[in-house]
Structures are given as structure tokens and as C-alpha cells.
C-alpha positions in Angstrom: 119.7 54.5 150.3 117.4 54.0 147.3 116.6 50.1 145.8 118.1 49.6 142.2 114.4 50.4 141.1 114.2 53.4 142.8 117.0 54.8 141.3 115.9 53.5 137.5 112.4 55.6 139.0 114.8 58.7 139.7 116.6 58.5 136.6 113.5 58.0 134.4 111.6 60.9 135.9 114.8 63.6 135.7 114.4 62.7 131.9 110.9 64.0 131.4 110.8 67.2 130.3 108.6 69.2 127.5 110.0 67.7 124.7 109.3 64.0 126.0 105.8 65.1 126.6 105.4 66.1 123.2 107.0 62.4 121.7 104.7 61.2 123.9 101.6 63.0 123.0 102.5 63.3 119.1 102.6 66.4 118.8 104.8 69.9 118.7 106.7 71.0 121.9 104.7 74.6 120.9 101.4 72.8 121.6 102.4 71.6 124.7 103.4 74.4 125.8 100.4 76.1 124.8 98.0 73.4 126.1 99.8 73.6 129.3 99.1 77.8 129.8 95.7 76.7 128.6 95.6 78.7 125.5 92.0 78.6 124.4 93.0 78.0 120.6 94.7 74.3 121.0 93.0 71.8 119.3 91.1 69.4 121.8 91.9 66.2 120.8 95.4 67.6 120.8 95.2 69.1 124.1 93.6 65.7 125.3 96.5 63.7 124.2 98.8 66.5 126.0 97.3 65.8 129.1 97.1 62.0 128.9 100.9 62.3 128.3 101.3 64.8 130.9 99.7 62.4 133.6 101.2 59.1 132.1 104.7 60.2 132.4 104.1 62.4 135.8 105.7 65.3 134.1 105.7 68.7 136.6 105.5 71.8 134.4 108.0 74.9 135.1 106.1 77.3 135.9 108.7 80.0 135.7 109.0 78.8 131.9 105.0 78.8 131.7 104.8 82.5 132.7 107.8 83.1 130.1 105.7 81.9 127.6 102.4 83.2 128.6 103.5 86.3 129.9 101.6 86.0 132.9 102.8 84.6 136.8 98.7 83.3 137.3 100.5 84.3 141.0 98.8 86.1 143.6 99.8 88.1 146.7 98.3 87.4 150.1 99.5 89.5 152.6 98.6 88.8 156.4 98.9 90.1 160.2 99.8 87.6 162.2 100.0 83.9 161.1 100.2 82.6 165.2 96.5 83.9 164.6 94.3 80.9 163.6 91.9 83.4 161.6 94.7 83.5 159.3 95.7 80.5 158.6 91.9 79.8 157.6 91.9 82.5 155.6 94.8 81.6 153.6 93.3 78.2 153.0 89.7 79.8 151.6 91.6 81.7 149.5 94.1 79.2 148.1 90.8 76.7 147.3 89.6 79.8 145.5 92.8 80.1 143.4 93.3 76.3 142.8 89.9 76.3 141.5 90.8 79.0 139.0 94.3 77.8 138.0 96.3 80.0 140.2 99.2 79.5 142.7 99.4 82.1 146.3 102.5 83.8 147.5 101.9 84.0 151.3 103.7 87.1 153.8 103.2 87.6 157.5 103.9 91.5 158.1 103.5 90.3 162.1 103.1 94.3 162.6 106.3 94.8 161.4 107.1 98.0 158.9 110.5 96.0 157.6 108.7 92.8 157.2 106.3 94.5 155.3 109.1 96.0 153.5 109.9 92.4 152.7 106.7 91.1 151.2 106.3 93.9 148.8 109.4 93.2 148.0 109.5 89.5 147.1 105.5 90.4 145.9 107.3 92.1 143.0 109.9 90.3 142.3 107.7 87.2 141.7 105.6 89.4 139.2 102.8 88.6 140.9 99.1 89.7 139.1 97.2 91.0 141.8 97.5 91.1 145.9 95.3 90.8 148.7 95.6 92.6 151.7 94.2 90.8 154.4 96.3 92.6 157.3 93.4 95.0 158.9 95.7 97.6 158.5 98.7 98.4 156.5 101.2 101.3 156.1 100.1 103.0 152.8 103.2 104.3 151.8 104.5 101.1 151.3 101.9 100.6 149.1 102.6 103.1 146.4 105.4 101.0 145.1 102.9 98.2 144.2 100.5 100.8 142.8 103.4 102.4 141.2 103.8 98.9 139.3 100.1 98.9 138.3 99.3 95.7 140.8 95.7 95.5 141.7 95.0 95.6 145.0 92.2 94.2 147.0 91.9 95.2 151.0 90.2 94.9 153.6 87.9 98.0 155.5 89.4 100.8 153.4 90.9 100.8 150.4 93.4 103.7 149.5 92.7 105.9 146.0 93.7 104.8 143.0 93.5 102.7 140.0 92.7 98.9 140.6 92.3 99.2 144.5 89.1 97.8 145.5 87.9 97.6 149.5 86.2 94.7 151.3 83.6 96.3 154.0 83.1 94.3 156.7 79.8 94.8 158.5 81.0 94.9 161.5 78.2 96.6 162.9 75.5 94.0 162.5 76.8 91.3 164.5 78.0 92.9 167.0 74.1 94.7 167.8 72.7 90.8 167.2 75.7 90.1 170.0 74.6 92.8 172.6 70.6 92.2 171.9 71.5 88.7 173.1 73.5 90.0 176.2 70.6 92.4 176.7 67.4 89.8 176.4 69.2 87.7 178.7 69.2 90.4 181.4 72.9 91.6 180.9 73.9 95.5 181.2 77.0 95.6 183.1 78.6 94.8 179.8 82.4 95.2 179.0 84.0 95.5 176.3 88.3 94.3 175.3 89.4 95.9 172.2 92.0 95.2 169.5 95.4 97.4 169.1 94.9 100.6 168.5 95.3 101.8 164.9 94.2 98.5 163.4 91.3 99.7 161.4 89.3 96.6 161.9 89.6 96.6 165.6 88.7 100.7 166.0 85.8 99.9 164.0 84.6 96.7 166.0 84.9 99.2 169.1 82.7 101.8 167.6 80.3 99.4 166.1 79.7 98.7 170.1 79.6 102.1 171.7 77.2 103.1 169.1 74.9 99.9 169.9 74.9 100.2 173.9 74.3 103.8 173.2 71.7 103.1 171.3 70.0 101.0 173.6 70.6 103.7 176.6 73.5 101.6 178.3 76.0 103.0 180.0 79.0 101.4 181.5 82.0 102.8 183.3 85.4 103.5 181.4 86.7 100.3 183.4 84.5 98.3 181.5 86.5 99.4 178.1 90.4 97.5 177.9 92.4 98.2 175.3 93.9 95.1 174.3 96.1 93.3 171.5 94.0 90.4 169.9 96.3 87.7 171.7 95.8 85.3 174.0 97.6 86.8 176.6 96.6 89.9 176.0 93.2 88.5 176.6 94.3 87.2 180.4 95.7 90.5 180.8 92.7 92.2 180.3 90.7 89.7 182.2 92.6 89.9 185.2 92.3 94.3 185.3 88.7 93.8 185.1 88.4 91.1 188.0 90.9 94.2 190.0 88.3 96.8 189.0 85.9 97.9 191.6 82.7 97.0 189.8 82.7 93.7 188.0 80.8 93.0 184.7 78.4 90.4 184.0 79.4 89.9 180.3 82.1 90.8 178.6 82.3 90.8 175.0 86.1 90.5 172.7 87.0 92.1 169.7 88.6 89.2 168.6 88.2 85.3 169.6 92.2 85.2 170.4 90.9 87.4 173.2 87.9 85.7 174.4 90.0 82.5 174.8 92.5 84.2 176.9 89.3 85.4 179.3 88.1 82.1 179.3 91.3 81.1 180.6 91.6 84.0 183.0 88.3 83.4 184.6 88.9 79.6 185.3 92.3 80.5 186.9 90.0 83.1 189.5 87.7 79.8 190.2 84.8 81.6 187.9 82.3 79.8 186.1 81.7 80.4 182.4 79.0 80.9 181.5 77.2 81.2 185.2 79.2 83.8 186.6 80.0 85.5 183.6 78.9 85.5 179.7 81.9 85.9 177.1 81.6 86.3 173.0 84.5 86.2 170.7 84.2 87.9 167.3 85.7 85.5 163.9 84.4 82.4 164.5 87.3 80.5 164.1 87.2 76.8 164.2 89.0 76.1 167.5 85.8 79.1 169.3 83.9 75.4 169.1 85.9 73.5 171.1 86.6 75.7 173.9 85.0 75.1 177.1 82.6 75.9 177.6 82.0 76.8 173.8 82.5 80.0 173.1 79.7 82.4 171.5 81.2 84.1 168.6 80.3 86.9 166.4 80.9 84.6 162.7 82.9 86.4 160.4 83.2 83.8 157.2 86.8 83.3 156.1 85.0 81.7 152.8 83.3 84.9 151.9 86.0 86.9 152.8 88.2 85.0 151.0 85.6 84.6 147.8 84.8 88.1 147.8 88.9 89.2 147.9 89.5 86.6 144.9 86.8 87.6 143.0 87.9 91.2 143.4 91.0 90.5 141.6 90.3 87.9 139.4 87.5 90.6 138.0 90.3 93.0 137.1 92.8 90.4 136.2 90.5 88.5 133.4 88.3 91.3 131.8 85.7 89.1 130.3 85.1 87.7 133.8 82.5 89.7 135.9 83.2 93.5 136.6 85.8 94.9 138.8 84.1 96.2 141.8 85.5 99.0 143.9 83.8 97.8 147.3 82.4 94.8 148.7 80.3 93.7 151.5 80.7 90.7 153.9 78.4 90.3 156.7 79.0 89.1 160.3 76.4 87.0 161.8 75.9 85.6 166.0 76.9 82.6 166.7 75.6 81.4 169.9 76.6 78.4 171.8 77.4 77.6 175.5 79.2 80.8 176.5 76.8 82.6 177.5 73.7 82.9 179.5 71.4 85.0 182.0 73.6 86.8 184.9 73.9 84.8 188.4 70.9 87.7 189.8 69.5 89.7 186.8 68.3 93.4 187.8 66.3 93.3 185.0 63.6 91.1 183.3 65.1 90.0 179.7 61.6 91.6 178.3 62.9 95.1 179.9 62.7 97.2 176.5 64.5 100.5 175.8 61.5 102.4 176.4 60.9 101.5 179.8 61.0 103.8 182.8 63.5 101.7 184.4 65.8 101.4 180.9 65.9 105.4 181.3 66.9 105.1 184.9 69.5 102.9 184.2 71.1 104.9 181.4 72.2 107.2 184.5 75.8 106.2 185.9 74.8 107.4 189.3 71.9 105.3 189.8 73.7 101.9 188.2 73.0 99.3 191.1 75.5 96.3 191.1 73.7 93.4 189.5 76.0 90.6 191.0 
């Protein structure tokens, strides 16, 4: 199975340990040690001569014995939804460059909606004496939380943040993109707008909802409850939706997706009905993740940056986590931003002029359900 010098390889490399590195180096097993854990006080020509030895002989440091001796895991929780959701897996990476680049290691759990899985995480989150934990699940069952409060873990999330000491919320503004989204629909002549939601009780999905009835109601839009699906932030639950809304009796020129999951599964759904994307109907996602550029047609997004999402988490933390660092913040704010590619584009017969503003006398007409005329 292995060559004579691949088992002289084998034998040679179970013989490194700390103690060889320290023959190596010339110098005390204690200052390898503490050069590893990058004590500050190590001498730097020492510490040099650790790390030369370190590379020459390819020795891997035990980490459980580094935290014995430092006292600290340098571990981080990352807790997420749904890892068959791309928007997570990208997530997971931003954040993992962010701790690599701070000498830190990630311990990943998928709650997939799941109370007991949840149950899980936390549970292997303190078992591994992890520092701090990011909750990047849109939604989390906060008594299960108390135990990692309980044990003084500082706790980043995402939306809303529960009260306490070390918990510290992301805000998402949700809201911005989402009016730079419907202004586009608008200018290009849309207003028979719809509009597929995320599960309900998912905090970020309720808000992306709101953040849209408040911006067609600002504009003096109305649209018929058909035009509202709740849905699941899957693909399929994308189709599903899809397919009501080509049953309903008044179709809609756009339709927008709380998620891009969503939006993929009505770009599906509408080529399966023989409907052109963007000619016969607009769609926009909301994440931005990197597959919404390869759909066809590509799909308008509403960007939500997994980089500053993930930056801004960290850097929650790693505030709390190394005092002299910058100061622990109790909220932060990451912005979401249009994204606009081939997805979308004026409606097959526009009622409207894209110039029509929300103080004309036909906007105010058209705010009235009765007097809604079918733009297709």
C-alpha cells in the first residue's frame, strides 16, 4: 500500500511532536508552546527559530493542548438555517476568511428549522468551549439561548438581538433595497406587482414583507391579496407559488421574492408555462447569491453582502472577545443595495408611462382597487 519511503515519511512525521520542535529550534518546549498561542512576551528571534522549526519539520500543533495552555479555544460558533441554501454556505466562508485572518478556527451547525437540532448545536457549542457564537439563522428559539448566555458566551445575531450582557444585533436594512427594487419596477411602468414571502415567523422574512407593503403604500399602489404568497424560501416553494399566481384571476406583471431560492423556482415555473422572462414578466430575488448571475435570464437581485455581514458579525465578537480591539457594539448596520441585470424589464403593454409620478391624477386613480384595469 505505501513505498518503503512512504512509510520512513509516515514514521518520521508520527515522531514530531513539541519536544522535537523545541531540539529543533534550540530552545525550551515552554517557549514553543508559548510562541505557538502567540504569547506577545516570546523573544523574536526565538519565536522565529520556533517557526522555522515548526515549518521545516511540518509539525501540526494540538490545538486541544494549545487551549490547555492558553486557556482560550480561539473557537467560534456559527450557527445557520439551512445549509441546502447557497446564502449560507457563502456566509460561512466570509466568515471563516474573517477568522483565519485573526487566528481563529469556526465550529459550523445547521439548525435546518429544527428545535432538537438546535438543541444539538448549543450543545456541542459548549462542549467545545467555544469564545463567542454567531447566529446567523434569521430566527432562533430564545430559550434555547439562555443556556449559552447562562455560560457568559457572547452572542452576535442577526435582526434582533435578545437582552442581556454580550448580545449584540446585526440590522439589516432591509428596507432600502427593497424601495430601490420597486422604484425600478415602478419607472419601468410596473404596478400589478406581487409579492412571495419567506416562512412565517422568520424575522428576516416578516420584515422583508413589511419593508414592501410600506413601500407600495407609499407610492399609492395597491394590489389584490392574490398578489401576496406566503412561501418557504426554497426552490420549490418558489414553483409553488409561481404556479397559484399563474391560477389566479388577475396576473401580475412583476413579481418580486423574499429570497433568491424563491425567484429561481419562478424562473423555473414560468418557463414550464411557456412564459418569457423578462418579456412577459419581471422577477427580482433578494441575497445576491453567486449562482442569481448565472440564471437565465440573469436574475435582478436585491444584494445583501455575505462579506459585510460576515465582517460585521466577526467584528462583533472579536470586539468583546479581545478588549484592547475596538469597542463592543450592541447593533450594527448592513445595507442592501439593487442589483439589476436581465431579469427584468418594461411590461409586454404598460398602462402607464415610466415618468407617471405619485402625484399624478392618474397615480391617485390607480391607488383605487375598483378602478385597477388589467395591464396585460
Amino acid at each position: 500500500m505505501f513505498s518503503s519511503k512512504s512509510k520512513r515519511t509516515l514514521r518520521r512525521i508520527e515522531r514530531v511532536d513539541i519536544h522535537a520542535v523545541a531540539k529543533c529550534a534550540n530552545v525550551s518546549v515552554a517557549t514553543v508552546s508559548r510562541t505557538i498561542n502567540r504569547i506577545p512576551t516570546v523573544n523574536a528571534q526565538y519565536a522565529e527559530r520556533v517557526w522555522a522549526a515548526i515549518e521545516q519539520l511540518g509539525y501540526i500543533p494540538n490545538t486541544n493542548a494549545r487551549a490547555l495552555v492558553s486557556g482560550r479555544s480561539r473557537l467560534i460558533g456559527v450557527i445557520i438555517s439551512d445549509i441546502t441554501n447557497p446564502f449560507f454556505p457563502e456566509l460561512i466562508q466570509s466568515f471563516e476568511d474573517e477568522a483565519i485572518d485573526s487566528n481563529y478556527e469556526i465550529l459550523i451547525g445547521s439548525t435546518a428549522y429544527d428545535t432538537r437540532r438546535m438543541e444539538i448545536c448549543i450543545e456541542r457549542i459548549l462542549q467545545r468551549k467555544v469564545e463567542g457564537v454567531a447566529v446567523m439563522t434569521f430566527g432562533i428559539e430564545e430559550p434555547l439561548l439562555d443556556r449559552l448566555a447562562a455560560h457568559n458566551v457572547p452572542l452576535v445575531f442577526i435582526d434582533v438581538a435578545p437582552k442581556g450582557r454580550a448580545m449584540s444585533a446585526i440590522r439589516i436594512n432591509y428596507i432600502a433595497g427593497i424601495r430601490e427594487a420597486v422604484l425600478h419596477l415602478v419607472s419601468l411602468g410596473h404596478r400589478k406587482i406581487a409579492f412571495i414571502a419567506g416562512p412565517e415567523g422568520l424575522h428576516s422574512a416578516e420584515r422583508r414583507k413589511e419593508a414592501f407593503l410600506k413601500v407600495i403604500k407609499s407610492l399609492d399602489i395597491e394590489i389584490p391579496k392574490s398578489f401576496l404568497y406566503q412561501g418557504d424560501h426554497t426552490l420549490e416553494g418558489g414553483i409553488s407559488a409561481m404556479r397559484a399566481l399563474l391560477r389566479s384571476n388577475e396576473l401580475p406583471t412583476a413579481v418580486m421574492c423574499s429570497n433568491d431560492m424563491t425567484a429561481i423556482g419562478v424562473l423555473h415555473a414560468a418557463a414550464d408555462a411557456k412564459l418569457r422572462i423578462p418579456e412577459d414578466i419581471s422577477v427580482i430575488g433578494f441575497d445576491d447569491i453567486h449562482i442569481a448571475r448565472f440564471t437565465i435570464p440573469p436574475l435582478t437581485t436585491i444584494r445583501m453582502s455575505c462579506q459585510e455581514l460576515a465582517h460585521a458579525a466577526f467584528q462583533a465578537l472579536r470586539a468583546y472577545l479581545e478588549p484592547s480591539g475596538k469597542h463592543w457594539q450592541e447593533n450594527l448596520d448592513v445595507r442592501t443595495k439593487l442589483k439589476v441585470r436581465q431579469s427584468t424589464s418594461t411590461p409586454r403593454r404598460a398602462a402607464f408611462p415610466a415618468t407617471l409620478s405619485k402625484s399624478s391624477p392618474k397615480a391617485t386613480r390607480f391607488s383605487s382597487a375598483k378602478k385597477t384595469r388589467n395591464l396585460r
